[in-house]
Backbone bond lengths (Angstrom), bond angles and torsions (degrees), N, CA, C in turn:
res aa  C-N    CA-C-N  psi(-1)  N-CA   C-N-CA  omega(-1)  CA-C   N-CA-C  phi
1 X - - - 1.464 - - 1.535 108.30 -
2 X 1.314 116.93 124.75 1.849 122.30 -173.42 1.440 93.67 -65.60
3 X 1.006 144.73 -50.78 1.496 145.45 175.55 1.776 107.50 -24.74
4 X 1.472 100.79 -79.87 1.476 109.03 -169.45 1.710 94.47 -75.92
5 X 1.199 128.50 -3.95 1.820 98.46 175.54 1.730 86.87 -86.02
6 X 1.010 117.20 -36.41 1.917 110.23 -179.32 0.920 124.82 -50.77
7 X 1.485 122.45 -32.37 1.688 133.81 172.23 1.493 97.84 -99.56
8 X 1.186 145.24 4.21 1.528 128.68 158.78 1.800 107.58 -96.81
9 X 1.074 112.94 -24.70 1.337 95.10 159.76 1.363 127.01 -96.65
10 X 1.329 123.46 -19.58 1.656 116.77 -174.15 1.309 101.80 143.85
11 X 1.373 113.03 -43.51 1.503 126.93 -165.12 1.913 98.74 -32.56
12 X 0.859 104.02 -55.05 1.532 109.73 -171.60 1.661 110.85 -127.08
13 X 1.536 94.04 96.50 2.092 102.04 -168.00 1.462 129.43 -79.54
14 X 0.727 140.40 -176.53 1.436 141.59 -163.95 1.311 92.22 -78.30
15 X 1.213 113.62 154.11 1.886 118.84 -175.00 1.236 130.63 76.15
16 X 1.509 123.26 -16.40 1.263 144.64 -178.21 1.430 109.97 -58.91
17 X 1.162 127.89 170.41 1.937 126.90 172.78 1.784 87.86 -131.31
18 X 1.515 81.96 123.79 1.308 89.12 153.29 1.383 144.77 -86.51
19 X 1.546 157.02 142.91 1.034 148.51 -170.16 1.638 114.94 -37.79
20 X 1.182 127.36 127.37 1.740 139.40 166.72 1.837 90.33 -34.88
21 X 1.436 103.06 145.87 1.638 108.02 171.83 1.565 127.80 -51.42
22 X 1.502 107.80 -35.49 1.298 117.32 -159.72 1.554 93.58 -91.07
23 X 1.647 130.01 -36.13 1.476 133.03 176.34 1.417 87.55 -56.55
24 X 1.042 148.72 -88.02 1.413 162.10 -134.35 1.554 89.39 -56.51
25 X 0.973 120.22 -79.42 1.758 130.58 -164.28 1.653 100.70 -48.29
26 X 1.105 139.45 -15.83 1.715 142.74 -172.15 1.466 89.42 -103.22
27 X 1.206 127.72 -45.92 1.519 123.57 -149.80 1.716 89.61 -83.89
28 X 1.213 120.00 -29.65 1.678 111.35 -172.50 1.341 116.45 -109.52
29 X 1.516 98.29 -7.77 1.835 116.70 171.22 1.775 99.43 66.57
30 X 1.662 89.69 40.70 2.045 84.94 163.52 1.515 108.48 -115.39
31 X 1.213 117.71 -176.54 1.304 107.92 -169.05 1.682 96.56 -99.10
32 X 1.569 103.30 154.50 1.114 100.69 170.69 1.673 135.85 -74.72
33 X 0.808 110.34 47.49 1.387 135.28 -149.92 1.562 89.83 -120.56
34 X 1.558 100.91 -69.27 1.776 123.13 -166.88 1.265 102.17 -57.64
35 X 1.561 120.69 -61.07 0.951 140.98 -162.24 2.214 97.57 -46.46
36 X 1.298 97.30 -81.04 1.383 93.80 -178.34 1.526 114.19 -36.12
37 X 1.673 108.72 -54.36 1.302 107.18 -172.77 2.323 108.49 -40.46
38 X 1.134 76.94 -48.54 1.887 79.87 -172.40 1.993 106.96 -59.80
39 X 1.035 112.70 -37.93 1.502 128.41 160.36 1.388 116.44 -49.60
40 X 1.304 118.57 -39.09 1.505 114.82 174.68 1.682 111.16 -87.59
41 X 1.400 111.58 -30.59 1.147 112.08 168.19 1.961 116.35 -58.64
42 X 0.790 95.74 -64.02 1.991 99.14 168.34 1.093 125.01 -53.00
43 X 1.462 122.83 -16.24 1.223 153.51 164.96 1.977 101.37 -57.25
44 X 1.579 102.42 -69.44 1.421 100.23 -167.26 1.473 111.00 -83.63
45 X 1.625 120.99 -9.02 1.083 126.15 -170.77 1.720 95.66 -86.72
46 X 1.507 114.97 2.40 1.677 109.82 -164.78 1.324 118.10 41.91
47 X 1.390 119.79 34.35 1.458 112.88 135.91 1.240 155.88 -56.05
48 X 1.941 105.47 -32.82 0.818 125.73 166.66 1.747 125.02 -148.31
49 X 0.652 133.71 170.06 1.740 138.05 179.04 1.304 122.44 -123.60
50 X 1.429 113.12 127.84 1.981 110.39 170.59 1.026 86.78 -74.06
51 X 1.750 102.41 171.40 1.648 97.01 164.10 2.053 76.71 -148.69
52 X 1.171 125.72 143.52 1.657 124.83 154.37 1.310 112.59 -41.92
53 X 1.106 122.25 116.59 1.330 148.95 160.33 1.588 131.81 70.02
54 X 1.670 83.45 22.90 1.727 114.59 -169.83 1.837 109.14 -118.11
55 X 1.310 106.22 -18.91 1.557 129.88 -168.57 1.720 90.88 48.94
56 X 1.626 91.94 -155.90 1.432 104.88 -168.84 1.145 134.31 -107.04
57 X 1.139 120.80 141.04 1.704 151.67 -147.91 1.736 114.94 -123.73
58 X 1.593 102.38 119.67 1.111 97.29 179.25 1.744 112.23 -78.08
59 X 1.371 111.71 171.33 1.647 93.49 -161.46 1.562 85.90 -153.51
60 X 1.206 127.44 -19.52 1.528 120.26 174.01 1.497 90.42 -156.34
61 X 2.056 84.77 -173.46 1.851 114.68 -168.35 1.654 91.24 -112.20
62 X 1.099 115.05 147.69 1.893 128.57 165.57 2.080 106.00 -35.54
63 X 1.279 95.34 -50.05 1.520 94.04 166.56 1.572 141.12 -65.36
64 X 1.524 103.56 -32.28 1.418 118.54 176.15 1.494 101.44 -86.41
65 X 1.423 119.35 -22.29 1.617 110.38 -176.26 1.269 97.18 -71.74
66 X 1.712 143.39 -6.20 1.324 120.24 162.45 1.888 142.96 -55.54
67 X 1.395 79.98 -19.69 1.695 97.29 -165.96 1.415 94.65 -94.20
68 X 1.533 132.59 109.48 1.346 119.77 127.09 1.917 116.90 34.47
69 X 1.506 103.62 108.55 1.816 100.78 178.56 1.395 90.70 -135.60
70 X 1.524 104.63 171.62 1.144 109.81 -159.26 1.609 80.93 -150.81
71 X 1.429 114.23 147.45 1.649 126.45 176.16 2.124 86.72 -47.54
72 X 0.917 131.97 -96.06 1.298 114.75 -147.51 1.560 115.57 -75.34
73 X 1.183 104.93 26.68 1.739 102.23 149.63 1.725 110.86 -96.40
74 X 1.370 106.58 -13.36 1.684 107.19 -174.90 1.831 85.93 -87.87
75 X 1.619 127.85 -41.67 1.373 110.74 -172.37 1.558 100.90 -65.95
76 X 1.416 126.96 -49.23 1.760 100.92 -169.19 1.086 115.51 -64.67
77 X 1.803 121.90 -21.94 1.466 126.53 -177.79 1.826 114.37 -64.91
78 X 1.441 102.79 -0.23 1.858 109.39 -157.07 1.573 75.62 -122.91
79 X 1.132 137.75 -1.38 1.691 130.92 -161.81 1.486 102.87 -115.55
80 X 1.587 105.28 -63.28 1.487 103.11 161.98 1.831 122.24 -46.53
81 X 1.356 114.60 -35.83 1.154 101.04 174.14 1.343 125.86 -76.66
82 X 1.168 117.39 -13.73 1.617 122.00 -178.76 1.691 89.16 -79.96
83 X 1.147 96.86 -59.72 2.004 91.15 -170.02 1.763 106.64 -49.69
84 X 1.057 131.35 -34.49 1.227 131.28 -165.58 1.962 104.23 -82.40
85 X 0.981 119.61 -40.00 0.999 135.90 150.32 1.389 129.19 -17.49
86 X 1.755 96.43 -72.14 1.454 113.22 160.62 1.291 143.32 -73.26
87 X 1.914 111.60 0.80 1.070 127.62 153.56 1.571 120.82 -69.49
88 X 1.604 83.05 -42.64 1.982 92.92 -171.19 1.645 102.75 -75.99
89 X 1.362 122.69 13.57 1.687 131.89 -175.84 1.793 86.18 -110.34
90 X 0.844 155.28 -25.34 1.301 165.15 144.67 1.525 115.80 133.20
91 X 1.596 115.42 14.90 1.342 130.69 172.54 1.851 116.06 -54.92
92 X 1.292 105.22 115.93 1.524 103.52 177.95 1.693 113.90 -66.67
93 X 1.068 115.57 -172.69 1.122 127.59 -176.31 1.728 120.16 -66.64
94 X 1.422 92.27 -40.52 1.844 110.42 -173.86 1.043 99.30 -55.37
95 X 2.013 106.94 -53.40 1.716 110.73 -162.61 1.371 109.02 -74.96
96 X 0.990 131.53 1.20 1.584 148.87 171.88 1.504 95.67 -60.23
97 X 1.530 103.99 -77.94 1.476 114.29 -137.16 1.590 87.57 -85.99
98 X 1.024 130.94 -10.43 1.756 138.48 155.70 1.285 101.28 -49.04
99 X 0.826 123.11 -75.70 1.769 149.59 -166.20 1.710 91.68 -32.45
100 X 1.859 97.71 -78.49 1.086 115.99 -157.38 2.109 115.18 -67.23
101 X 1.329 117.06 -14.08 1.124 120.40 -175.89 1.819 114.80 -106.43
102 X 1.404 85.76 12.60 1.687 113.55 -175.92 1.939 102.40 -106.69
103 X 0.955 94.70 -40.78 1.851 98.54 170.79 0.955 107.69 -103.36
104 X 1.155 140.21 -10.37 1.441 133.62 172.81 1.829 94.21 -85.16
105 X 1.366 124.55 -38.04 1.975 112.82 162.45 0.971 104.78 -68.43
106 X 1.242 135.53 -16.07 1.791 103.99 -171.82 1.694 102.46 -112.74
107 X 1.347 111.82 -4.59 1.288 111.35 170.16 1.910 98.39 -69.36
108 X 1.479 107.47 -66.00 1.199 130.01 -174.35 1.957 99.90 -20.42
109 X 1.453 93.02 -54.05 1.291 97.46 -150.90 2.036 114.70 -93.06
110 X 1.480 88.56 4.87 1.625 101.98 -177.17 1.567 84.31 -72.39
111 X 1.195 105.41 -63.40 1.321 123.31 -155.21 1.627 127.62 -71.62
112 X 1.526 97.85 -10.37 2.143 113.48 150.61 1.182 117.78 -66.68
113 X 1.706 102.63 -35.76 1.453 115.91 -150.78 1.721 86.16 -67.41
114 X 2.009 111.35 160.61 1.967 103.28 -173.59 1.777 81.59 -102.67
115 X 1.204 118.13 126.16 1.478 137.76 155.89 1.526 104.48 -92.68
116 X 1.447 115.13 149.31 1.298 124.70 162.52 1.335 118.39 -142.52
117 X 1.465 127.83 129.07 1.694 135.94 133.50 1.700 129.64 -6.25
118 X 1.427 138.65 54.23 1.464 107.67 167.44 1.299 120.68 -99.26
119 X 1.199 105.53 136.52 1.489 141.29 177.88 1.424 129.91 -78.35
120 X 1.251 123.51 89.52 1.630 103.91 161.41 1.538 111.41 -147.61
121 X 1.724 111.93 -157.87 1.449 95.55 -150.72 2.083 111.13 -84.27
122 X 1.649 88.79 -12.65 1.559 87.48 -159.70 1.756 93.56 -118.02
123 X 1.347 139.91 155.55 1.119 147.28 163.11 1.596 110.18 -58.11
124 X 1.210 134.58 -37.97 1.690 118.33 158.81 1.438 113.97 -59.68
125 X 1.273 130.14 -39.14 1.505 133.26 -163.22 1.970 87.48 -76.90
126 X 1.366 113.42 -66.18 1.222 109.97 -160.19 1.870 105.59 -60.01
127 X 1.100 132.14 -60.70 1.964 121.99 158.76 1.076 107.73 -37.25
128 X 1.878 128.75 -63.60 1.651 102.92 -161.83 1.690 113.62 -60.74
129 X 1.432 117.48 -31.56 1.783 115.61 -166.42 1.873 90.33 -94.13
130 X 1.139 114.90 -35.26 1.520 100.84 165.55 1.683 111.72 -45.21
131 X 1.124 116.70 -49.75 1.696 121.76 -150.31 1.817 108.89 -78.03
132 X 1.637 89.70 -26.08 1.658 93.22 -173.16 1.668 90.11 -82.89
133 X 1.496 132.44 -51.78 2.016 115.75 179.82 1.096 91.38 -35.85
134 X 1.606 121.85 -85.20 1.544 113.72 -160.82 1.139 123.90 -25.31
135 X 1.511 120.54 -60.91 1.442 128.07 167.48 1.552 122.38 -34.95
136 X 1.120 111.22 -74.22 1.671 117.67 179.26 1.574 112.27 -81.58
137 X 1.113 108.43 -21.94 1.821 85.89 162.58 1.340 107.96 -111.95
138 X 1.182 121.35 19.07 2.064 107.26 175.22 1.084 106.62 35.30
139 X 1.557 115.49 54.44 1.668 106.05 134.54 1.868 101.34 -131.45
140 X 1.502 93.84 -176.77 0.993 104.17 -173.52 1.651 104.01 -87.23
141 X 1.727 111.04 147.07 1.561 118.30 -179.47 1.381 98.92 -128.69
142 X 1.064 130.66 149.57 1.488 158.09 102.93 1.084 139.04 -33.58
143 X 1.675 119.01 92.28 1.548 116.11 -160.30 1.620 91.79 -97.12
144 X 1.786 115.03 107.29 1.039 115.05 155.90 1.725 131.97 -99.10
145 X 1.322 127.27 115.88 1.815 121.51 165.17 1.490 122.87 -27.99
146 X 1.038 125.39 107.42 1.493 118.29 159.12 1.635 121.34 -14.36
147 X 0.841 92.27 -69.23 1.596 107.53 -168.54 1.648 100.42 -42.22
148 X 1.683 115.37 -60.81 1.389 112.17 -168.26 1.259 111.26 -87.12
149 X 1.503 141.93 26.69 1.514 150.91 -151.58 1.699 84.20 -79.08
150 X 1.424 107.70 -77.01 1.574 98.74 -163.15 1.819 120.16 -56.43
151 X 1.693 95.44 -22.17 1.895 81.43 171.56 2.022 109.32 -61.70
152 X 1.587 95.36 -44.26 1.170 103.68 177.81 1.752 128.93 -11.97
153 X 1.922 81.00 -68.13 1.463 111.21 -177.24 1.055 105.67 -56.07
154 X 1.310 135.72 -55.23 1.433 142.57 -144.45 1.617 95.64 -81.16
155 X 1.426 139.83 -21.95 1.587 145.41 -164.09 1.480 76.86 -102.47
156 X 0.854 165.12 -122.12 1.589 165.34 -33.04 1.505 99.24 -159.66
157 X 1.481 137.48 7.22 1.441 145.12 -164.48 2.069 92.15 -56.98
158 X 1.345 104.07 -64.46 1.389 111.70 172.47 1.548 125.76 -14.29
159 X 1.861 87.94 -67.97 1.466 101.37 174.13 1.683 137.24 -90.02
160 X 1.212 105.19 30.09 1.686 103.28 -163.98 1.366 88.84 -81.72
161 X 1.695 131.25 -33.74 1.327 92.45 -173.00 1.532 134.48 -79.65
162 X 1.308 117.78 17.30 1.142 138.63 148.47 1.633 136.97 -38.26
163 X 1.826 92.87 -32.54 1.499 108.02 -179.72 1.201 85.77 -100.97
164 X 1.646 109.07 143.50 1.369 119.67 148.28 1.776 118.06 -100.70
165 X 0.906 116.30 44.87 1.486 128.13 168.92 1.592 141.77 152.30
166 X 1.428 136.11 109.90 1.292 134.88 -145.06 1.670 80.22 -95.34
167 X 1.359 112.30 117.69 1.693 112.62 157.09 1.828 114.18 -111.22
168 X 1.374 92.01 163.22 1.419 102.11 -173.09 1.635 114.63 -178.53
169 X 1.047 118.90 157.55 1.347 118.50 -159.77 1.296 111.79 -68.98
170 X 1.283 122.47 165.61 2.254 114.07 170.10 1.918 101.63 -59.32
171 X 1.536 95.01 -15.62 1.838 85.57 -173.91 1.133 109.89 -43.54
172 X 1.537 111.69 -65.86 1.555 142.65 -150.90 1.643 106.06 -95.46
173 X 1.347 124.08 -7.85 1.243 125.85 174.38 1.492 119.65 -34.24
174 X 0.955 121.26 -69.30 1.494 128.61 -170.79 1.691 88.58 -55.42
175 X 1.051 133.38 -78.47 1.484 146.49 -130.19 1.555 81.80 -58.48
176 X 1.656 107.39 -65.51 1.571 97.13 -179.12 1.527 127.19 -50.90
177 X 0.883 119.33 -28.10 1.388 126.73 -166.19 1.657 96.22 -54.58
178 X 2.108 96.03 -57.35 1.344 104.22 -157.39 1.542 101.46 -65.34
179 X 1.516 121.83 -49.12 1.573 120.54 171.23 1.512 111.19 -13.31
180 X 1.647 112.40 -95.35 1.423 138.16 172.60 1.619 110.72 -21.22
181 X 1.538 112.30 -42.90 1.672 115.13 164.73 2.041 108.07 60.19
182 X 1.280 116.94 15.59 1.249 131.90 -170.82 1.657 125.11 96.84
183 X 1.524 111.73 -13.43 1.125 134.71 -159.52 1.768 96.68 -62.36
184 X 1.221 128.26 146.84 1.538 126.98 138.80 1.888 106.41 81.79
185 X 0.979 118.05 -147.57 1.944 119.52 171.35 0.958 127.66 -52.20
186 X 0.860 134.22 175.08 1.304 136.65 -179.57 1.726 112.21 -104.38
187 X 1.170 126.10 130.81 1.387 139.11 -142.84 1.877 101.96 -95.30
188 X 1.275 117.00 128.96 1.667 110.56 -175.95 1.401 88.09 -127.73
189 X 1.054 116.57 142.42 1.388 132.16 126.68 1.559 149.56 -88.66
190 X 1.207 116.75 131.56 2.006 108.34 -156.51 1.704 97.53 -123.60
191 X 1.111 89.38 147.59 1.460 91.11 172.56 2.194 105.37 -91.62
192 X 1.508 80.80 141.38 1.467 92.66 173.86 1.691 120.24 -96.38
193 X 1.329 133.04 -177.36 1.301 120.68 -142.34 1.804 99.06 -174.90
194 X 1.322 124.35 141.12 1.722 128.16 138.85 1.115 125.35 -40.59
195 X 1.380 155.78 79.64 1.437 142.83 176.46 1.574 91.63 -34.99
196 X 1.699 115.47 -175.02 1.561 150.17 -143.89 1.760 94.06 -95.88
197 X 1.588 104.86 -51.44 1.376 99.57 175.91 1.420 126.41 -70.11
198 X 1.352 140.08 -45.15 1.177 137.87 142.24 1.678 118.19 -28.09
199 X 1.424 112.39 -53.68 1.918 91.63 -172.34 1.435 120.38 -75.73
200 X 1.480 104.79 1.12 1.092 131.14 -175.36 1.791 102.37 -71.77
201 X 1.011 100.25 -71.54 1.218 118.63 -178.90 1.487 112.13 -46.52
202 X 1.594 109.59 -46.22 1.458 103.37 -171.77 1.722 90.71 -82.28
203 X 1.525 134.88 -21.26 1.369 92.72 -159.87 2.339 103.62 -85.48
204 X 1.268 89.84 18.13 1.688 97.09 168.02 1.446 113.62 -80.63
205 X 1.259 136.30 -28.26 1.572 160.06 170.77 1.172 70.74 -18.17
206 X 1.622 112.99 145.59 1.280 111.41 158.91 1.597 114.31 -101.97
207 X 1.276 128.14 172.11 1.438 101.74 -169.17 2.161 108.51 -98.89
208 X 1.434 88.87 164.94 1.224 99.41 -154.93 1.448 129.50 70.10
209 X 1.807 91.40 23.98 1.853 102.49 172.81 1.673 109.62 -85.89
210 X 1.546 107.37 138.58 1.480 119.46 -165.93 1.465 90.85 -71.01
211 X 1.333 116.02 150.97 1.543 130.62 171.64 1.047 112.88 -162.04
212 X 1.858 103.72 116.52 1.386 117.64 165.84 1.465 126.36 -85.81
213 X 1.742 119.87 136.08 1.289 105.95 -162.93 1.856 79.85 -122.80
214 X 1.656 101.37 161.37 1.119 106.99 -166.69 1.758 108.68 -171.72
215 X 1.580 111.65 127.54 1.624 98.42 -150.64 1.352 71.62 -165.45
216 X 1.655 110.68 -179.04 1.704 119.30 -165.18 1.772 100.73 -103.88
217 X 1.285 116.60 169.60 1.700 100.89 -174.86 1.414 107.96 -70.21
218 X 1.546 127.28 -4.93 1.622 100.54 -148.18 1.365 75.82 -126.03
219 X 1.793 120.75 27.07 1.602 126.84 147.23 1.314 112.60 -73.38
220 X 1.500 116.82 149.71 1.266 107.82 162.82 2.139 126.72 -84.36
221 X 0.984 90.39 102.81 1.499 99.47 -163.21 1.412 100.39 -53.39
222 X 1.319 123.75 -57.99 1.699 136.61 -177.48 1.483 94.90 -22.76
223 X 1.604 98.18 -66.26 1.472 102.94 -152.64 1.491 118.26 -68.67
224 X 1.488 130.20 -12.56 0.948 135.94 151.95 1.609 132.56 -55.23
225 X 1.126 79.16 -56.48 1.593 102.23 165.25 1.731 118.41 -61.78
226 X 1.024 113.19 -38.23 1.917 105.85 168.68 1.213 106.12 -79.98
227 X 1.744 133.90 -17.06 1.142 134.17 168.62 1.126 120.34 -59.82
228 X 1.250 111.08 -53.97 1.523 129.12 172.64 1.684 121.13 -36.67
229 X 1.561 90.02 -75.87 1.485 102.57 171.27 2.061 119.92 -60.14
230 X 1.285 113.40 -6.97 1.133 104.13 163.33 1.573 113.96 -94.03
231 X 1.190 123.93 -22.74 1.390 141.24 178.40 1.476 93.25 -56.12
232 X 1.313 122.55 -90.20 1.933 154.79 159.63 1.736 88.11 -1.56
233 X 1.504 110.14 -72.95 1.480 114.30 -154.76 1.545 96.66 107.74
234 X 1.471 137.74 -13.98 1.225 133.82 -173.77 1.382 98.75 99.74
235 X 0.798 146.38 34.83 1.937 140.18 -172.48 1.585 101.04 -112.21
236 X 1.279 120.08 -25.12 1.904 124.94 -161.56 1.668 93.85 -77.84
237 X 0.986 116.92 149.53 1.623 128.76 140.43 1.165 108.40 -81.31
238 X 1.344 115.35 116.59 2.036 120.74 174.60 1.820 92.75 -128.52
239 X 1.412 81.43 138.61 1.435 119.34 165.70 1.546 115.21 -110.78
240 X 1.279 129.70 139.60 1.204 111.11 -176.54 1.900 95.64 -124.22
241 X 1.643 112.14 -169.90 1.918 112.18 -166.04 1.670 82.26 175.76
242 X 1.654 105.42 124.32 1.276 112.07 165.58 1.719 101.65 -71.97
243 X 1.534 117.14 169.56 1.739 122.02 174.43 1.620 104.65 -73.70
244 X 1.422 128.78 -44.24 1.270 99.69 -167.85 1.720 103.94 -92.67
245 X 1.758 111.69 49.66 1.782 105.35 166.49 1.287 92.39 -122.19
246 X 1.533 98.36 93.10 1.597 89.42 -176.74 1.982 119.74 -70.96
247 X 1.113 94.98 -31.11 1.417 99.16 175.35 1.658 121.15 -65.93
248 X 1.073 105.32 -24.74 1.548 132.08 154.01 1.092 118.69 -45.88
249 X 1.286 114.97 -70.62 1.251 129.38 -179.10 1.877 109.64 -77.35
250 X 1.018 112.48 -26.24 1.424 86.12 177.24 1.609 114.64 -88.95
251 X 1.544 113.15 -3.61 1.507 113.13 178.06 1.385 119.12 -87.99
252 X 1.683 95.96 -10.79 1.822 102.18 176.59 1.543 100.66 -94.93
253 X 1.095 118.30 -30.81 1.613 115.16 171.76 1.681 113.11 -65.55
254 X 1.553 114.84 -7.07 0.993 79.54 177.06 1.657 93.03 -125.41
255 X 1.461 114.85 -2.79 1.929 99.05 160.81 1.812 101.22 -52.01
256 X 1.415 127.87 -61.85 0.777 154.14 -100.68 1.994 86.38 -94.55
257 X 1.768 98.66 146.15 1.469 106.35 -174.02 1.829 95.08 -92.58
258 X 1.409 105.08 -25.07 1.727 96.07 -161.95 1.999 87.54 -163.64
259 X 1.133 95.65 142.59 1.409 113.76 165.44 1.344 136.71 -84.75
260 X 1.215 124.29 133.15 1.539 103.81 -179.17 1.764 89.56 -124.89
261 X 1.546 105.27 145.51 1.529 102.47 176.57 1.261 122.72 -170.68
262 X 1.333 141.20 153.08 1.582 133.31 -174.59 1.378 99.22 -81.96
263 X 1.460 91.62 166.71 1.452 94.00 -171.15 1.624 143.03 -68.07
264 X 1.317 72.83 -32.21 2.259 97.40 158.96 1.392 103.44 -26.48
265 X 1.592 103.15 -71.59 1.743 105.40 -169.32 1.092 133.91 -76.63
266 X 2.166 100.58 21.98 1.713 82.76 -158.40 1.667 102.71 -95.65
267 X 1.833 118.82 11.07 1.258 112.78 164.29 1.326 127.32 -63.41
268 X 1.692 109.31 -35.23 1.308 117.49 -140.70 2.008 93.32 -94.08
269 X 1.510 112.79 -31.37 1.526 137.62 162.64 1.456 98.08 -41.87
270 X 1.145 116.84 -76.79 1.579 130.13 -159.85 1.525 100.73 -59.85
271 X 1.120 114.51 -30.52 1.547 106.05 -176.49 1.672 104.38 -84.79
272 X 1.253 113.72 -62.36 1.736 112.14 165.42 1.649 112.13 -38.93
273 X 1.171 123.61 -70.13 1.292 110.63 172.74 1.496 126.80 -102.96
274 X 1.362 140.85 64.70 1.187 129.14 -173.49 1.472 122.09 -39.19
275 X 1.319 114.86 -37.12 1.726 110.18 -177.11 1.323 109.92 -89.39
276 X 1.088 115.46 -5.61 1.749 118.21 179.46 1.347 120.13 -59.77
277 X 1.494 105.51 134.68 1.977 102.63 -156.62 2.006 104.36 -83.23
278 X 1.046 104.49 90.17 1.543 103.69 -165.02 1.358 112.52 -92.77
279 X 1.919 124.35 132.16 1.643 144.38 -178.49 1.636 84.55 -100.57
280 X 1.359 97.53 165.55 1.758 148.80 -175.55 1.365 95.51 -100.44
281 X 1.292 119.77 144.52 1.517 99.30 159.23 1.543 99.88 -103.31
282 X 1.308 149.71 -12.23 1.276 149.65 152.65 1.565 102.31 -122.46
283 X 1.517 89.85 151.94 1.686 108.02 164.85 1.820 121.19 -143.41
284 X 1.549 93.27 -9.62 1.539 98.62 171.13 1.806 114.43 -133.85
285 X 1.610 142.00 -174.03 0.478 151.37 117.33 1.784 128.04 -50.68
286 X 1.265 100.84 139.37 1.291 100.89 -178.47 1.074 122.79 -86.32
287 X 1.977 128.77 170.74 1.378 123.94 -172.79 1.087 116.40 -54.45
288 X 1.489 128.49 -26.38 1.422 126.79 -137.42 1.583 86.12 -97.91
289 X 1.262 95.36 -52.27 1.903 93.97 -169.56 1.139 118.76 -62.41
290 X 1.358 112.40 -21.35 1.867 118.37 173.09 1.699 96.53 -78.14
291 X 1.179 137.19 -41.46 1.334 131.20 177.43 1.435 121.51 -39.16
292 X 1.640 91.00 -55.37 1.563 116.53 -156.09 1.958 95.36 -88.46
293 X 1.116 125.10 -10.72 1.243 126.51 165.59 1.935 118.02 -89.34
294 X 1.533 99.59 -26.80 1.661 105.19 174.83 1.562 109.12 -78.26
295 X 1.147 124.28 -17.88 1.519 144.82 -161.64 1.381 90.06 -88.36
296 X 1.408 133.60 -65.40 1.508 136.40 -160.29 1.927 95.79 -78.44
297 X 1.342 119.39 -56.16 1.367 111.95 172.85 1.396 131.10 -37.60
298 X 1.517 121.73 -28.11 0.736 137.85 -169.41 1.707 127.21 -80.75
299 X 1.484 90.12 -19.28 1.108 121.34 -166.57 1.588 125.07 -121.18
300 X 1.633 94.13 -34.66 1.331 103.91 166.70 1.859 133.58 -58.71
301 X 1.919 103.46 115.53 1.682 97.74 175.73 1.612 108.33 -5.98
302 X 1.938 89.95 141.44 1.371 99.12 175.12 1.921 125.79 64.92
303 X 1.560 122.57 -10.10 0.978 88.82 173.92 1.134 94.84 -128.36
304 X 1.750 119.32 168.78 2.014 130.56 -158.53 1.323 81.51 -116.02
């Protein structure tokens, strides 16, 4: 294999990156097929290592892959080569150990700092309730989509312990739970809520105002609906229409004085009724769950 005669003589040294699979397979006109196959082989021979989002790294010689390795004989073997490296760049020793006690603080200190996971189903829901944690607890969040959570996981496996906590609404609770499978933070769920300007608004409704409610089936409709009527006081006429009845839904949009709806549906709404005066049924997290999340941060390994 040209690979391992390149790393048994020098040609290609410890620390080096090797070409991405698909560059490699064009440049030698093999299929990418081969290519990996020979990659997995150097792989078990501990020649070399993938790493997520680092590709691959040579990490030993055909001779040293005899002895027994262990993950942090391949990290000092990837450390010495950067330092050696930076000698042969004409860096002295001082500016070395400068270098190196300078990323070793800001590594140190990425990783005190409390990061968190939020989760939900749509990219507005997951930034807007991502943006308000960040906000009121000053740390950093991660607005991840439902949908792509487990590709998520699977790119970032390395780094989860970085997060000290995957949050997400009671919607998505279970689903996340099952995703995560025990792996990485520890998983919260918060209840979500109307901010001041919205209940505001609805408690002006006048009573016996028509209201269409409208959410996806595998929403919980109930719970909207007791929301509602505690919002109202009970005075509204509500009709409710799962999203995929469309005929449903466009006959309650049009009894209907004002809409209430999650955010999923508010494309398919806006297009049926463009002038229709349409509410959120949440737009923030509530006090308690921001409490009960500053309480565990506070406390949680690793952060002051």
């Amino acid at each position: 294999m040209n690979i391992r005669w390149s790393i048994s003589t020098g040609a290609v040294g410890t620390g080096q990156m090797l070409p991405p699979v698909r560059q490699l397979s064009k440049l030698l006109g093999l299929s990418v097929n081969t290519v990996r196959l020979a990659y997995k082989i150097l792989t078990e021979e501990r020649l070399v290592v993938t790493r997520p989002k680092r590709g691959t790294v040579v990490i030993g010689t055909p001779e040293a892959a005899t002895e027994p390795r262990s993950p942090q004989d391949a990290d000092e073997e990837m450390i010495t080569a950067a330092i050696n490296r930076a000698f042969s760049a004409g860096q002295n020793e001082s500016d070395i150990r400068e270098m190196l006690l300078r990323l070793l603080a800001g590594a140190a200190e990425k990783r005190s700092s409390p990061k968190a996971i939020f989760v939900e189903c749509t990219d507005h829901d997951a930034t807007m309730l991502g943006q308000q944690l960040s906000r009121e607890l000053s740390i950093a969040v991660k607005p991840v989509v439902l949908d792509s959570l487990e590709d998520w996981i699977a790119q970032e496996q390395e780094h989860l312990s970085e997060y000290q906590a995957v949050v997400t609404t009671f919607f998505h609770y279970r689903e996340v739970m099952e995703a995560m499978k025990g792996r990485g933070p520890q998983v919260f769920g918060v209840v979500v809520e109307n901010g001041a300007d919205a209940r505001d608004k609805m408690a002006k409704l006048l009573p016996g105002t028509r209201i269409g409610v409208v959410c996806r089936a595998q929403d919980s409709m109930q719970y909207f609906l007791n929301a509602l009527n505690t919002m109202t006081g009970g005075t509204a006429s509500v009709r409710r229409a799962f999203l995929h009845q469309s005929d449903a839904v466009r006959n309650l949009l049009e009894w209907a004085q004002v809409a209430f709806i999650t955010q999923p549906c508010k494309s398919v709404v806006e297009e049926m009724a463009p002038d229709k005066p349409v509410f959120f049924f949440y737009d923030r997290i509530n006090e308690q769950s921001i409490a009960m999340l500053r309480e565990y941060l506070v406390r949680a390994p690793g952060s002051q």
